[in-house]
C-alpha positions as CSV (number, residue, x, y, z in Angstrom):
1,X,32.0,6.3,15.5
2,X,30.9,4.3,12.4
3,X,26.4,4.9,12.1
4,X,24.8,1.8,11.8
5,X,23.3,1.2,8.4
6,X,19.7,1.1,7.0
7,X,18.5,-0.2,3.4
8,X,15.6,1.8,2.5
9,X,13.4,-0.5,-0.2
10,X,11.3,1.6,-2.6
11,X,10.1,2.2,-5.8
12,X,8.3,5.4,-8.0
13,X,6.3,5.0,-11.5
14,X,3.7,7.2,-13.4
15,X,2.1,4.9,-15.4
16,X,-0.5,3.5,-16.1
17,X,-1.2,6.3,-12.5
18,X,1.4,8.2,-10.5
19,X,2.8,6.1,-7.9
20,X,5.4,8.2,-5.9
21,X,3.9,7.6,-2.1
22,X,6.4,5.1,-1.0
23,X,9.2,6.8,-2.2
24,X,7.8,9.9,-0.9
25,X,6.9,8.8,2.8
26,X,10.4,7.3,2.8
27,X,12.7,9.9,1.8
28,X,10.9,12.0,4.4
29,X,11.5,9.9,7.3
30,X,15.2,9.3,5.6
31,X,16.0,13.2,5.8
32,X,15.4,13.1,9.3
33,X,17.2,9.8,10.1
34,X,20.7,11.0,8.1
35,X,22.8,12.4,10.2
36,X,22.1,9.1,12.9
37,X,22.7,6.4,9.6
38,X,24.2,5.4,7.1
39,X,21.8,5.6,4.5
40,X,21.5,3.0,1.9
41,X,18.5,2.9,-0.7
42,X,17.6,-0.5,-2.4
43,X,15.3,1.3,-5.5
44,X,13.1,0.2,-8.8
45,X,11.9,1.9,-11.3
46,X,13.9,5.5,-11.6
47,X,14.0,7.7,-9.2
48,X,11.7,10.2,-9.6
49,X,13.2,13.5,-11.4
50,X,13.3,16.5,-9.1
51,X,11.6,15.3,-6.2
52,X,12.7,17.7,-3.7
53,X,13.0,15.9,-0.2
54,X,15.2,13.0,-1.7
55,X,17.3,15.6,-3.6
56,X,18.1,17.8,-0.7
57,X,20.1,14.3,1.2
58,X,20.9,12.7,-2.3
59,X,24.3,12.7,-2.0
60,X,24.2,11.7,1.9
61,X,22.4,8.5,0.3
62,X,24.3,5.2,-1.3
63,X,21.8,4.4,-4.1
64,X,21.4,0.8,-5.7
65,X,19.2,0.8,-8.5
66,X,18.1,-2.6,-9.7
67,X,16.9,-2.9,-13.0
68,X,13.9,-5.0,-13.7
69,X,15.4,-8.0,-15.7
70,X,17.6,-8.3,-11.8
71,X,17.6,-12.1,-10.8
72,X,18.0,-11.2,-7.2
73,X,21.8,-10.6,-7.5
74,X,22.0,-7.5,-7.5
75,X,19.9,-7.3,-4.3
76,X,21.9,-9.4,-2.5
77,X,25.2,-7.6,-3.5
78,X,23.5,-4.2,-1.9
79,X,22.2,-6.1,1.4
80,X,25.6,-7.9,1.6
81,X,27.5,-4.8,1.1
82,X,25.7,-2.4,3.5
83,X,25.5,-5.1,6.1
84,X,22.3,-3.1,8.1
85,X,21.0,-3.1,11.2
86,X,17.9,-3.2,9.2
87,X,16.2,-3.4,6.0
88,X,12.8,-0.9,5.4
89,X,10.6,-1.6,2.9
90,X,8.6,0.9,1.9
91,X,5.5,-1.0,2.2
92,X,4.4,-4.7,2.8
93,X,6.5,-6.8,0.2
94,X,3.6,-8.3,-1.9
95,X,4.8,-9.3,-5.4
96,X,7.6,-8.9,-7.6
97,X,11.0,-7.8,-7.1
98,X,9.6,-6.1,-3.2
99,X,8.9,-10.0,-2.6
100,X,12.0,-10.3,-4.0
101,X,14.2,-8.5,-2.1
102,X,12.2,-9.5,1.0
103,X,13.4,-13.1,0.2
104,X,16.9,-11.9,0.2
105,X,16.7,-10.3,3.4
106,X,14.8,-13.2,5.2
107,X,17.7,-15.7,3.9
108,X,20.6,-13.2,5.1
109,X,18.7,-12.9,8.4
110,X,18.6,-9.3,8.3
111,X,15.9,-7.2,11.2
112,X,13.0,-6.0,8.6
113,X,10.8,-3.4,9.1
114,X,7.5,-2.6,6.9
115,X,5.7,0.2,6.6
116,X,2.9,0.7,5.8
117,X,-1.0,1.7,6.1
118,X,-3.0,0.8,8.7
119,X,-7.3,0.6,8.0
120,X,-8.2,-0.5,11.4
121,X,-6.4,-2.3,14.4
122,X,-7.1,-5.6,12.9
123,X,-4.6,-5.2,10.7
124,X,-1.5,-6.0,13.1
125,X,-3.0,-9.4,13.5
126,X,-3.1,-9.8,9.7
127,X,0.1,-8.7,9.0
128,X,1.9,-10.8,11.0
129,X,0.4,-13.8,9.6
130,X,0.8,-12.6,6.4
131,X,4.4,-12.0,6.7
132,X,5.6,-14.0,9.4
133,X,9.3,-13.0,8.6
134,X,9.1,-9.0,9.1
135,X,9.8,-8.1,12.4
136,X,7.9,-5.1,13.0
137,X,5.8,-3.0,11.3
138,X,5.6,0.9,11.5
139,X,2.2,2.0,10.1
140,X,0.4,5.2,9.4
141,X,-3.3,6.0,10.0
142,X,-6.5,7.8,11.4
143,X,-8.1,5.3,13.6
144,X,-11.1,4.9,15.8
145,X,-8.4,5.1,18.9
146,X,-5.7,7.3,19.8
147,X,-2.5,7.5,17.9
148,X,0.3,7.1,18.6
149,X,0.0,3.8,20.0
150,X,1.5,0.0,20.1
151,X,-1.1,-2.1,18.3
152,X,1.2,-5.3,19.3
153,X,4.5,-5.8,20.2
154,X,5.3,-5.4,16.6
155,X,3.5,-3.3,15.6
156,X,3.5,0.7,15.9
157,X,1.3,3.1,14.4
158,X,1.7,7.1,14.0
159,X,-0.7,10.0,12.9
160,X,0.0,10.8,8.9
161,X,3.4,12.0,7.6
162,X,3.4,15.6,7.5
163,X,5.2,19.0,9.3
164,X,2.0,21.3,10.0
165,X,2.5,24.9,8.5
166,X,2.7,27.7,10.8
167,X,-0.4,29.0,12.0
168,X,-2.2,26.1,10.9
169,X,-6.2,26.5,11.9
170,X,-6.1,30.2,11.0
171,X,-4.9,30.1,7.8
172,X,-7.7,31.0,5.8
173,X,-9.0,28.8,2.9
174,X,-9.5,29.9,-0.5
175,X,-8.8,27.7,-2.9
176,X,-8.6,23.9,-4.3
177,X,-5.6,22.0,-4.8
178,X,-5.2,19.6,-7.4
179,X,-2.8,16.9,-6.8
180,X,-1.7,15.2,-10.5
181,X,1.6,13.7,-10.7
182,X,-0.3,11.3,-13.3
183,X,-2.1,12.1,-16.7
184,X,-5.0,9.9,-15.4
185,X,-6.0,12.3,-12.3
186,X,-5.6,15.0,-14.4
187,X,-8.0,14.0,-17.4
188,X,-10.1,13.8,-13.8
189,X,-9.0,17.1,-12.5
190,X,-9.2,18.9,-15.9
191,X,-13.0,17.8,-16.1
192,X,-14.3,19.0,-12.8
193,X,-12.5,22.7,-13.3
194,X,-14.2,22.8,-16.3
195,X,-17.8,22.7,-14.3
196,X,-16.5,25.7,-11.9
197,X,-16.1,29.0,-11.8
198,X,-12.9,30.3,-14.0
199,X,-12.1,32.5,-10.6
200,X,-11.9,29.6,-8.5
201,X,-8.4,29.6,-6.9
202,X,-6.3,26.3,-8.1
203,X,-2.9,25.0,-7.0
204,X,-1.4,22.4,-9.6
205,X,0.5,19.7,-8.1
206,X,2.4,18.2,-11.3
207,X,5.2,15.8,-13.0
208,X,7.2,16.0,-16.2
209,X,4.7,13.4,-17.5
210,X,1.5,15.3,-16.1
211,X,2.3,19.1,-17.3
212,X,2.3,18.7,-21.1
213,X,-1.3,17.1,-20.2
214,X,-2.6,20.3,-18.6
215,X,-1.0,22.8,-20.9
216,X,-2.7,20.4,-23.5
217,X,-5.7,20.8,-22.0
218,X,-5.6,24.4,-21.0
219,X,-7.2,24.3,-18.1
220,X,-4.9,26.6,-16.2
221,X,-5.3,29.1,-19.3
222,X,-7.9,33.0,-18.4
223,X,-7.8,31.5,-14.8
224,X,-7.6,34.7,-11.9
225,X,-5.2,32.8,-9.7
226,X,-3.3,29.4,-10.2
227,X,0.1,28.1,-9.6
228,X,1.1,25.4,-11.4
229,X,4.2,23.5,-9.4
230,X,6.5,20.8,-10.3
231,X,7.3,18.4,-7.5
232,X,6.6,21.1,-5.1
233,X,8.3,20.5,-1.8
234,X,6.7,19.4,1.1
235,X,6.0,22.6,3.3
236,X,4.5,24.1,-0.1
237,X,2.4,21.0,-0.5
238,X,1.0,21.1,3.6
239,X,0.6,25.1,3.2
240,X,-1.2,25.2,0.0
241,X,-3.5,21.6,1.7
242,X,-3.5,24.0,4.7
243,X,-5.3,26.4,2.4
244,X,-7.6,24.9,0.5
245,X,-11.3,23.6,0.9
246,X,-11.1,20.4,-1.6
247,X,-8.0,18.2,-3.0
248,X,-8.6,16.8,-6.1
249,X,-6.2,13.8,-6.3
250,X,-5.6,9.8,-6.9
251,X,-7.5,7.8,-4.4
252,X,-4.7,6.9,-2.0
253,X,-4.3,6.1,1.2
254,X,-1.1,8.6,2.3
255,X,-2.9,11.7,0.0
256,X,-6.2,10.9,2.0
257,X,-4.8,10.9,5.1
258,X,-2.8,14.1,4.9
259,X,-5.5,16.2,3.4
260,X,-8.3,15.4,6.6
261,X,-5.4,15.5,8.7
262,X,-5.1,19.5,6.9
263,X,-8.4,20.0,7.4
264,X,-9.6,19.4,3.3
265,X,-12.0,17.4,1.8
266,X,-11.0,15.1,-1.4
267,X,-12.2,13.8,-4.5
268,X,-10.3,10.7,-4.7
269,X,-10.3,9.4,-8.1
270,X,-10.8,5.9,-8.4
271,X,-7.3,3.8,-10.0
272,X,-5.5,1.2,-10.4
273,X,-3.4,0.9,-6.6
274,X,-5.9,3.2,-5.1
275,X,-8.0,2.3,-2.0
276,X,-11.8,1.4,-2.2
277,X,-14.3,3.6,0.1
278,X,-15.3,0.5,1.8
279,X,-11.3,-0.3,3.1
280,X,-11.7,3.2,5.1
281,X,-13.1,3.9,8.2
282,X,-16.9,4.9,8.9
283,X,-15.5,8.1,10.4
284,X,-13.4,9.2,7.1
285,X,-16.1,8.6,4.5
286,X,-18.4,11.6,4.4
287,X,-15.5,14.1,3.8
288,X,-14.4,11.7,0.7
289,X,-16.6,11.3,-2.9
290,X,-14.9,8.3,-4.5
291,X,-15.2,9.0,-8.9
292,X,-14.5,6.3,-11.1
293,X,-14.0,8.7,-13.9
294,X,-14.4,11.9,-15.2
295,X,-18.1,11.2,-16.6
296,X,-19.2,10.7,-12.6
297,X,-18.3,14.3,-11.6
298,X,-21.7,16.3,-12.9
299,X,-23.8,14.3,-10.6
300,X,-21.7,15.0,-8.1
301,X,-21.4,18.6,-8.5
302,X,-23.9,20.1,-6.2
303,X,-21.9,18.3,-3.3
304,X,-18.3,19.8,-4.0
305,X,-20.1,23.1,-4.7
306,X,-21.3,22.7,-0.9
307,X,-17.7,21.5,0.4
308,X,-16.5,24.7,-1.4
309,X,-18.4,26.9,1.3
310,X,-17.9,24.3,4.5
311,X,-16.0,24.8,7.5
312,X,-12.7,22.7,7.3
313,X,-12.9,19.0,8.8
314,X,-12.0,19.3,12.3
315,X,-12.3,15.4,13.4
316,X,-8.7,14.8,13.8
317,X,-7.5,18.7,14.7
318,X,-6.1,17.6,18.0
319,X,-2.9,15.7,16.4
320,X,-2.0,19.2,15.0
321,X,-1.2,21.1,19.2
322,X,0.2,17.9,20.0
323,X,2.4,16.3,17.2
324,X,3.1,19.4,14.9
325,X,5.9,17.6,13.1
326,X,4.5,14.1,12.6
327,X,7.6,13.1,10.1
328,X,9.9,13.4,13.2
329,X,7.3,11.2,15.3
330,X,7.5,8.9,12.8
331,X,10.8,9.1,12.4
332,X,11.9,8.4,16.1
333,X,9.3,5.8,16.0
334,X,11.4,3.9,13.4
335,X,14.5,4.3,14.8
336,X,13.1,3.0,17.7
337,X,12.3,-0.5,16.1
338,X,15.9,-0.8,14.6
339,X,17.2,-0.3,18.0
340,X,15.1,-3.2,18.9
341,X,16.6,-5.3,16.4
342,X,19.0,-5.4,18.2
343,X,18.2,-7.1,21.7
344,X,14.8,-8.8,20.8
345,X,15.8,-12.1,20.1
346,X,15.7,-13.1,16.8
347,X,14.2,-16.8,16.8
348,X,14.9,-19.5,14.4
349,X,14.0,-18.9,10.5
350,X,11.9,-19.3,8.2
351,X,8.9,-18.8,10.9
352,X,5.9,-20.4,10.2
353,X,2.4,-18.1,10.1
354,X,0.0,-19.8,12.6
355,X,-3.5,-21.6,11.5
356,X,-6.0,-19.3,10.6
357,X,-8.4,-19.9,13.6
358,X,-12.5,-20.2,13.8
359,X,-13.7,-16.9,14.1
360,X,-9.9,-15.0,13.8
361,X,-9.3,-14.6,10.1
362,X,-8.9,-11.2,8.7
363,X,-13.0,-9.3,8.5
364,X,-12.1,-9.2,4.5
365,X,-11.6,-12.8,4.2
366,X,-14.1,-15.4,5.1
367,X,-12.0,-18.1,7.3
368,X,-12.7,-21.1,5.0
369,X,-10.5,-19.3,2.4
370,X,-7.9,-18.3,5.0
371,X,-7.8,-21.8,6.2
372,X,-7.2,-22.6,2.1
373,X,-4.7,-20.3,1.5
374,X,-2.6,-21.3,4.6
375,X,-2.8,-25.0,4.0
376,X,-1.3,-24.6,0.0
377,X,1.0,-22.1,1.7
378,X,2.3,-24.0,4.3
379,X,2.0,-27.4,1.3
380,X,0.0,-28.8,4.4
381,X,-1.3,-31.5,1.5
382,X,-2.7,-34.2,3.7
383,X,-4.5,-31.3,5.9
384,X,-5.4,-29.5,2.5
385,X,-7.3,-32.8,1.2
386,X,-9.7,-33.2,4.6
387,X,-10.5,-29.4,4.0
388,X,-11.6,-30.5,0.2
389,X,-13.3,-34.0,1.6
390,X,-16.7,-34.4,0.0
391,X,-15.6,-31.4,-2.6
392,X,-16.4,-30.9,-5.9
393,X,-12.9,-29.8,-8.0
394,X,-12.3,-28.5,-11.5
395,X,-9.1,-26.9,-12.6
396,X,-9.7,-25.1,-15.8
397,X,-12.6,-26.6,-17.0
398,X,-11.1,-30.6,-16.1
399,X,-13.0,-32.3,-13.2
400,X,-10.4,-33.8,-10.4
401,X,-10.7,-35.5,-7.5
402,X,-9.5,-34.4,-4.0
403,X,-6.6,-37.0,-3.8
404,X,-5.6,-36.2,-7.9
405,X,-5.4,-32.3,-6.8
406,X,-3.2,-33.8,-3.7
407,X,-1.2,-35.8,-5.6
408,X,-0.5,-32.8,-8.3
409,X,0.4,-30.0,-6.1
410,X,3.1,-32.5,-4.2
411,X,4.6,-33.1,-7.1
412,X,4.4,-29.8,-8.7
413,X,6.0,-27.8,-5.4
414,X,8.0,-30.8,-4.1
415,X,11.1,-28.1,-4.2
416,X,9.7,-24.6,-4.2
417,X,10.0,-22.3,-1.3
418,X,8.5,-19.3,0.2
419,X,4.7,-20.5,-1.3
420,X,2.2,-17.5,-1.1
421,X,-1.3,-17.8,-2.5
422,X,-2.1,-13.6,-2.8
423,X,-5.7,-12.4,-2.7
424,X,-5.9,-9.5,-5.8
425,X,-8.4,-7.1,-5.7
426,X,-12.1,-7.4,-4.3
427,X,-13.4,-10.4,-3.7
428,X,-16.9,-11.2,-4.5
429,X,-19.5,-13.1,-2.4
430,X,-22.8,-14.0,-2.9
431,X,-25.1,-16.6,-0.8
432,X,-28.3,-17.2,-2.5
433,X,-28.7,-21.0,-1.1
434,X,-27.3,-21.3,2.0
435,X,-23.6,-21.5,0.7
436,X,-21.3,-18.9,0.9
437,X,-19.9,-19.2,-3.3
438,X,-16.6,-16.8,-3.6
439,X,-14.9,-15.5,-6.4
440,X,-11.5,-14.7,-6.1
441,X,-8.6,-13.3,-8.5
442,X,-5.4,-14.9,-6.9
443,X,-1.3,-15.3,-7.5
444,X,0.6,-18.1,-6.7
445,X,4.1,-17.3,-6.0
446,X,6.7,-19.3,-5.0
447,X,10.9,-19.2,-5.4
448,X,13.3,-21.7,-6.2
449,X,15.5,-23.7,-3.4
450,X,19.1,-22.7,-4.7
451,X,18.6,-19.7,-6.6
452,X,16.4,-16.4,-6.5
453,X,14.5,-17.5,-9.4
454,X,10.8,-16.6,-8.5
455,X,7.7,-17.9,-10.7
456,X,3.7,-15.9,-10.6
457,X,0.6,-17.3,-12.1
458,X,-3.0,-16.1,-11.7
459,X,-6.1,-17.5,-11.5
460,X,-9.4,-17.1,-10.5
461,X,-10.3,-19.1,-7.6
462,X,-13.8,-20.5,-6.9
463,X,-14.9,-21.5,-3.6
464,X,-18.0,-22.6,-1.7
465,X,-18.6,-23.1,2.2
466,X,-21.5,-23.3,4.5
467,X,-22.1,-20.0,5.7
468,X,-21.3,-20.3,8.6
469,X,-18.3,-17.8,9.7
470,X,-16.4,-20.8,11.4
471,X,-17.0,-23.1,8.4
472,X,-13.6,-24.7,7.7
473,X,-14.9,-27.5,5.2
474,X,-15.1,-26.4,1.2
475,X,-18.5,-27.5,-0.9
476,X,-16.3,-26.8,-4.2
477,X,-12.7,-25.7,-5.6
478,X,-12.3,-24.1,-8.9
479,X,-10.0,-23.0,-10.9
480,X,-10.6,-20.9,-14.2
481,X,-8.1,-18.4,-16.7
482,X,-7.6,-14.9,-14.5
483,X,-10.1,-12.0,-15.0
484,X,-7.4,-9.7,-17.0
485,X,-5.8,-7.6,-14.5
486,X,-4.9,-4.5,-14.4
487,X,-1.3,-3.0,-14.1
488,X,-0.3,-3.9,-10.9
489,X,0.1,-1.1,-8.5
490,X,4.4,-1.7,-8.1
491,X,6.9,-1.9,-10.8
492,X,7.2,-5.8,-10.9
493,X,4.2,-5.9,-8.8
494,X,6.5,-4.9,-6.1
């Protein structure tokens, strides 16, 4: 009997940081899901050299790289081809050629999956209006409930990806691993080993492009006992997390995660991609120190001195006797959604996000800005001008009035599709006189009718309310040049 097909969506770079978690928490659920699919992988960027999970199913796999200059053709020729039961993308489909491709499967009509991570259970809600077209999401997280779990009817979330190592709890720990696929961690990494003892036990967790770095450096030089490991495989990298007291690594979410859920504190250094301490639960912050750089670490010193010596974090050591393979959880979790593909019924398309409501937007967003973004979104213009009644507009340093901002966005988008006004970054708030004034670094994407051409500009956006957090009405609109951003987190901005 012919397996139903799956298009896997996923990317890998190390530069300007090492970004291989999507690729990584997809190729293990795909070497799990092989033998029950036909496995089709929808990629940008390379695939990473050597990685061991996707190389061990690589020829099970029909791989489509799309270069970056791809006008959405070459997606469309891989969707078309496979014909799925579902398209996976390897996390929500923000920018770029992900957006891309997510556009491409929207206008096929194709079941679509995300996955991705989850902060807190407010995040189903968001998701779904931020993606109205993805039909359910699969996320991955430690939260303040029991997982595994249905936050919605979309929405399902599992305990970290990982396969315990036997004897997990009595392994005993001796040592620190340093995770440093990227030449930026390691500058990090290389700094704090300099400030320890030259017995301290070390595991290297390296690239092609991270290794020349730390021969360079010599930190693994007149050390008693280090491994250095190229793309170790996955039940190295759980046994030597199993084993060690700290993880020294790129502040993201999946490497987080998977060290507490080992039982290992981190030093999460600070990048481009990462997470911010303040995204993560109350309940995961005093086993993480957040670094922006290497010149943070001395002051610092005295507390991963003490984590050296502390018991291993035991918070989440239930999930361990109960799920020891998460990755098959997960796995079975997924296939479950595809199977729902196909009886929940599908619903006409493109589905509309609903009004950001008083009181309901997103905690990271005040609901005057949600309310904003939905309007241009939605090119709600008549709706957007009562928001901006009474306003005071400038775009770029040129005063306009409500109704001349109207008139300009009609005519500008009179044709574009699939609108999106993307929050970048941290926003910043202050409220020294009663109004709420927010700062905002935003893209506005949008694709054209009757091609795949899709256009990105930034901006900063400027906006005052009452604060009040059911104030829908805006004091001021502003527009000014971008705060230079940094290199976006996705190849394309994927």
């Amino acid at each position: 009997m012919k397996r139903p097909a799956i298009v896997f969506v996923t990317y890998y770079r190390v530069a300007p940081v090492g970004q291989l978690g999507v690729f990584k928490r997809c190729s293990r659920m795909m070497a799990r899901l092989v033998d029950d699919y036909d496995l089709h992988l929808v990629h940008f960027g390379g695939l990473p050299p050597g990685e061991p999970t996707f190389a061990s199913i690589a020829d099970r796999v029909t791989v489509h790289e799309i270069p970056p200059d791809d006008d959405g053709g070459g997606i469309e020729r891989a969707m078309r081809g496979a014909r799925p039961a579902a398209v996976v993308f390897g996390e929500a489909p923000l920018r770029g050629t992900f957006r891309l491709a997510h556009r491409v499967a929207t206008r096929l009509d194709l079941w679509q999956i995300g996955v991705e991570n989850a902060f807190d259970r407010d995040y189903a809600p968001y998701v779904r209006r931020e993606w109205p077209e993805i039909d359910r999401w699969l996320f991955f997280g430690m939260l303040d409930t029991p997982v595994p779990a249905r936050l919605s009817p979309e929405c399902a979330v599992v305990p970290p990806l990982l396969a315990f190592p036997p004897a997990f709890g009595t392994i005993p720990r001796d040592r620190i691993t340093v995770s440093a696929y990227d030449q930026q961690t390691m500058l990090t990494a290389a700094r704090l080993l300099d400030l320890l003892p030259r017995w301290q036990k070390i595991d290297f967790f390296v690239s092609s492009e991270s290794r020349p770095l730390l021969e360079a450096r010599g930190v693994a030089r007149d050390r008693a006992d280090v491994r250095v490991l190229q793309f170790p495989d996955d039940a190295t990298i759980y046994d030597s997390v199993a084993r060690a007291h700290v993880v020294i690594g790129k502040a993201g979410y999946g490497q987080i995660v998977e060290s507490l859920q080992l039982g290992a504190r981190m030093v999460c250094c600070s990048c481009v991609g990462g997470v911010s301490e303040g995204l993560l639960p109350e309940v995961m912050r005093p086993f993480l120190l957040f670094v922006d750089s290497e010149h943070d670490l001395p002051r610092h010193l005295s507390r991963i001195e003490e984590w050296l010596t502390s018991p291993p974090v035991d918070r989440w050591a239930g999930v361990a006797a109960k799920y020891p393979d998460t990755i098959e959880l997960a796995a079975r979790t997924l296939a479950g959604l595809i199977e729902e593909g196909r009886h929940a019924p599908r619903g006409a398309r493109p589905r509309i996000a609903p009004r950001p409501a008083r009181g309901e937007a997103h905690r990271l967003y005040p609901v005057a800005l949600a309310l904003f973004a939905w309007l241009v979104e939605q090119k709600r213009w008549p709706e957007l001008g009562e928001q901006l009644r009474g306003a005071t507009i400038w775009a770029f340093d040129r005063p306009l009035s409500a109704p001349a901002l109207i008139d300009m966005l009609t005519s500008t988008f009179a044709d574009a599709v699939d609108l999106k006004l993307l929050r970048i970054g941290q926003m910043s708030s202050k409220c020294p006189d009663g109004l709420l004034h927010i700062t905002q670094t935003c893209a506005l994407m949008w694709g054209e009718r009757d091609s795949w051409r899709h256009h990105e500009v930034t901006f900063d956006l400027h906006l005052g309310c009452r604060n009040d957090p059911a104030e829908e009405a805006l004091a001021y609109v502003g527009l000014t040049h971008a705060t230079p951003e940094p290199d976006t987190r996705r190849p394309g901005g994927g």
